[in-house]
Backbone bond lengths (Angstrom), bond angles and torsions (degrees), N, CA, C in turn:
res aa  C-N    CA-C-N  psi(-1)  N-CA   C-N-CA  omega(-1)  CA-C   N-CA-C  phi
1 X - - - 1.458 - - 1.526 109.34 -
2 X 1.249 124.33 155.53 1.504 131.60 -175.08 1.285 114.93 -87.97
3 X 0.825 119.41 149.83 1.632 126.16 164.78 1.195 122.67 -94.94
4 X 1.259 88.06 143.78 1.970 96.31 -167.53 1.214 97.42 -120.65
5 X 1.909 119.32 152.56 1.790 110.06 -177.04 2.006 71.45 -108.83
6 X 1.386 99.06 176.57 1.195 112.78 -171.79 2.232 100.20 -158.60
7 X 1.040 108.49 169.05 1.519 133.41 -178.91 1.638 129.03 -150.15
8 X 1.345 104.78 129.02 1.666 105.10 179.48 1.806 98.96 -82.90
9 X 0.874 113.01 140.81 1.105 121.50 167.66 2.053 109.20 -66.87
10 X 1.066 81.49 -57.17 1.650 98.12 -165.72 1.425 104.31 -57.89
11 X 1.680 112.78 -42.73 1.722 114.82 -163.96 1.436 103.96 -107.64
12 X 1.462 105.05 -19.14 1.850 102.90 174.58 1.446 98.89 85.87
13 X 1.642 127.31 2.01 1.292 114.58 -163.23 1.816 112.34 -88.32
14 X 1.042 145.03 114.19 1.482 139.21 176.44 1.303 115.29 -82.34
15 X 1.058 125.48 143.14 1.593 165.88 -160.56 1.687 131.48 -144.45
16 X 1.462 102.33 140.29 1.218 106.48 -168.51 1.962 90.20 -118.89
17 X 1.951 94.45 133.70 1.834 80.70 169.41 1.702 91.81 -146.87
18 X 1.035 119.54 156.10 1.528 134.88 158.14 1.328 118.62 -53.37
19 X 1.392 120.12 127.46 1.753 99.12 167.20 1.468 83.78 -177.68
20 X 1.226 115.66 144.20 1.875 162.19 -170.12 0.892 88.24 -45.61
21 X 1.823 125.55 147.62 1.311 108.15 -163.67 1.899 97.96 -105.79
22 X 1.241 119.13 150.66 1.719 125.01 -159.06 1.310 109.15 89.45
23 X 1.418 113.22 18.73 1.284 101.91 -164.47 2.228 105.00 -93.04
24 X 1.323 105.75 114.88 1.601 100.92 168.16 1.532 125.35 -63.17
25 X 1.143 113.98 3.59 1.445 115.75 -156.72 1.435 101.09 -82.74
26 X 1.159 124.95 112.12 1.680 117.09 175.71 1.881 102.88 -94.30
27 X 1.432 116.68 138.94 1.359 115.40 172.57 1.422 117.14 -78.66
28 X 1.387 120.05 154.28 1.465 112.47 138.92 1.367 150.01 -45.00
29 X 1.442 105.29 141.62 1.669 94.43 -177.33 1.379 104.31 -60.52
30 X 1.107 118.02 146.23 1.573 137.80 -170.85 1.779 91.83 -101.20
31 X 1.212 137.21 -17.98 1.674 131.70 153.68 1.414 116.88 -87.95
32 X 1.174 117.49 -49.44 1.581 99.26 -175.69 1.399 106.39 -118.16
33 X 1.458 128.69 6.01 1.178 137.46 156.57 2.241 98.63 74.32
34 X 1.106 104.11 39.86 1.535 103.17 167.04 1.551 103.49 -83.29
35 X 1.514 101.48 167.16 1.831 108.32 -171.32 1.278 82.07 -112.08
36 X 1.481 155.43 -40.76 1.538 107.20 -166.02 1.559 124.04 -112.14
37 X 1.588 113.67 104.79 1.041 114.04 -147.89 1.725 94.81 -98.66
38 X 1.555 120.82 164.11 1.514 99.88 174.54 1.726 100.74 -117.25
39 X 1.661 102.77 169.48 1.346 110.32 -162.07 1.212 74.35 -106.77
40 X 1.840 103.02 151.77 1.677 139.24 176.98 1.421 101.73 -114.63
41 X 1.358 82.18 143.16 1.894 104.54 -178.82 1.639 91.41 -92.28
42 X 1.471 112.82 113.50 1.645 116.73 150.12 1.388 110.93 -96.41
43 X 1.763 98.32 177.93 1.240 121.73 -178.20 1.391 102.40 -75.19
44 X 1.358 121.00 158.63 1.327 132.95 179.48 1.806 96.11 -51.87
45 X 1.362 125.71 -179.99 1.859 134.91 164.25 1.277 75.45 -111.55
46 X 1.366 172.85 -7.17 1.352 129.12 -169.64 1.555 100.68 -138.26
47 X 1.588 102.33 141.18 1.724 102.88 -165.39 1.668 87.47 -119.07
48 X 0.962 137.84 136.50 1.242 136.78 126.98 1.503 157.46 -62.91
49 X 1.361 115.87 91.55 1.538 106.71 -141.67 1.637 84.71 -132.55
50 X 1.158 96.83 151.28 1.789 128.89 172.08 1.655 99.73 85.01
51 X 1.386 103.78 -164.62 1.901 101.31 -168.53 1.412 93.35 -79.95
52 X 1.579 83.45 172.61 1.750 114.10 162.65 0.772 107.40 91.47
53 X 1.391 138.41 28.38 1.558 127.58 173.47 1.703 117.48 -128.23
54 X 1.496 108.30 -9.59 1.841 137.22 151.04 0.863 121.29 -102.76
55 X 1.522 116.93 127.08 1.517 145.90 -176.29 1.553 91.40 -54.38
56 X 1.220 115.82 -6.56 2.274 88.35 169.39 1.487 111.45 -115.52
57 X 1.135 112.82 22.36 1.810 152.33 -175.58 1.902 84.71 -81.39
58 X 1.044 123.10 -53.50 1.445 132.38 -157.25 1.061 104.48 -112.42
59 X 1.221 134.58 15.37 1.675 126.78 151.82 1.017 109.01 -62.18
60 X 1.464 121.79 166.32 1.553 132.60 150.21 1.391 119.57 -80.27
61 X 1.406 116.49 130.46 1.419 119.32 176.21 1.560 104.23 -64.55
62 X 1.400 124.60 159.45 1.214 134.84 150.41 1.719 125.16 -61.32
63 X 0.926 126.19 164.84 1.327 124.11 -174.86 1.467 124.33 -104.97
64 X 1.531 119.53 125.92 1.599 108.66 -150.06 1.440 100.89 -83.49
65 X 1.411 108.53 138.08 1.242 123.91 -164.47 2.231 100.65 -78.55
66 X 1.583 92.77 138.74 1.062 98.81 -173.47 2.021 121.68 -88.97
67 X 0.764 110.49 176.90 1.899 115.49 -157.93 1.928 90.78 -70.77
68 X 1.131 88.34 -26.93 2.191 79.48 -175.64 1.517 92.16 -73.83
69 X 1.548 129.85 -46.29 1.211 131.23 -172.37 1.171 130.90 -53.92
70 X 1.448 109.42 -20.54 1.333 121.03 -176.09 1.159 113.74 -119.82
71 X 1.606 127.46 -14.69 1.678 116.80 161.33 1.415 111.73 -90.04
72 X 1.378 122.13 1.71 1.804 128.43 -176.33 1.225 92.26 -67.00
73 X 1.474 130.88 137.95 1.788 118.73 145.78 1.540 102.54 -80.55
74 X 1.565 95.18 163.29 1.186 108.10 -166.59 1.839 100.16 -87.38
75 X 1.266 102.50 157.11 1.717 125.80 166.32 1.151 125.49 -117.70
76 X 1.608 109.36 109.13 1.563 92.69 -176.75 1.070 101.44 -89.79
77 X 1.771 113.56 160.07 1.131 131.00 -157.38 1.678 94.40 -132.29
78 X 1.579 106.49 119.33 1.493 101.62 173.38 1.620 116.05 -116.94
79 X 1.255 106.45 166.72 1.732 125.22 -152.84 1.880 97.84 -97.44
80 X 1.411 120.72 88.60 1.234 108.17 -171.68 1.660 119.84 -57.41
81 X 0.973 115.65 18.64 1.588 134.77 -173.09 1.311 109.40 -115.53
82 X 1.389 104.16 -5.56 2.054 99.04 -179.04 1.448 93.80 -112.67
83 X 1.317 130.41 -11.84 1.547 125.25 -164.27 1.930 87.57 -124.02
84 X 1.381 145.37 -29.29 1.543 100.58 163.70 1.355 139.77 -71.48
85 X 1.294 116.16 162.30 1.446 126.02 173.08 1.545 115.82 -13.21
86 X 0.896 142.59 168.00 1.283 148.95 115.86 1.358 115.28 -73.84
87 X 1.523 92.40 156.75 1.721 105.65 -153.10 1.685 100.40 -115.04
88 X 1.225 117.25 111.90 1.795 104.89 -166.75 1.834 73.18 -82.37
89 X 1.881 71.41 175.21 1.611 97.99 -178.65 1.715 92.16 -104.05
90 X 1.987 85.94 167.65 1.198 81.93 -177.26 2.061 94.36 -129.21
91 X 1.381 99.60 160.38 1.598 111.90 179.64 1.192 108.47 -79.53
92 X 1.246 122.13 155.83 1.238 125.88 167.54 1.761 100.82 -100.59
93 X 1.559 109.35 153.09 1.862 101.06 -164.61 1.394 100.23 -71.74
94 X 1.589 91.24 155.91 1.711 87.97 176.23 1.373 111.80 -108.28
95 X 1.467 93.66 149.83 1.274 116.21 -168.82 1.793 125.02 -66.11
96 X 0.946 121.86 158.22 2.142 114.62 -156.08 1.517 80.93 -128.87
């Protein structure tokens, strides 16, 4: 069962109690024994820390580029198929 923190209004005193989880039942203060006590929002109990628990956890790193790779200048290299002409079409004559 979970633990719930809890507060007297009246005595200011906080408390920790067990109880089913959906459960409406608020306890008594266990010091001055008032009935309407209010429920506290805690932090989650479970933290998740270091990898593997995000889908970008499981990417592949890139590959570290080596000392020739990075003092080479670059060359661009072009595609003699992206820089000729276009080629119109041609009709065949039409017929009368």
């Amino acid at each position: 069962m979970p633990t719930y923190d809890f507060r007297c209004p009246k005595c200011s005193h906080h408390f920790e109690v067990n109880l089913p989880f959906g459960s409406k039942e608020h306890p008594l203060c266990p010091k001055c024994k008032h009935r309407k006590t209010e429920k506290l929002i805690a932090p989650p109990a479970i933290h998740f820390k270091g990898t593997g628990f995000f889908k970008t956890d499981s990417r592949k790193k890139p590959a570290p580029e080596t000392k020739q790779e990075k003092s080479a200048p670059e060359t661009k290299k072009t595609d003699s198929s992206t820089h000729a002409p276009a080629k119109e079409e041609k009709k065949p004559p039409a017929k009368n």
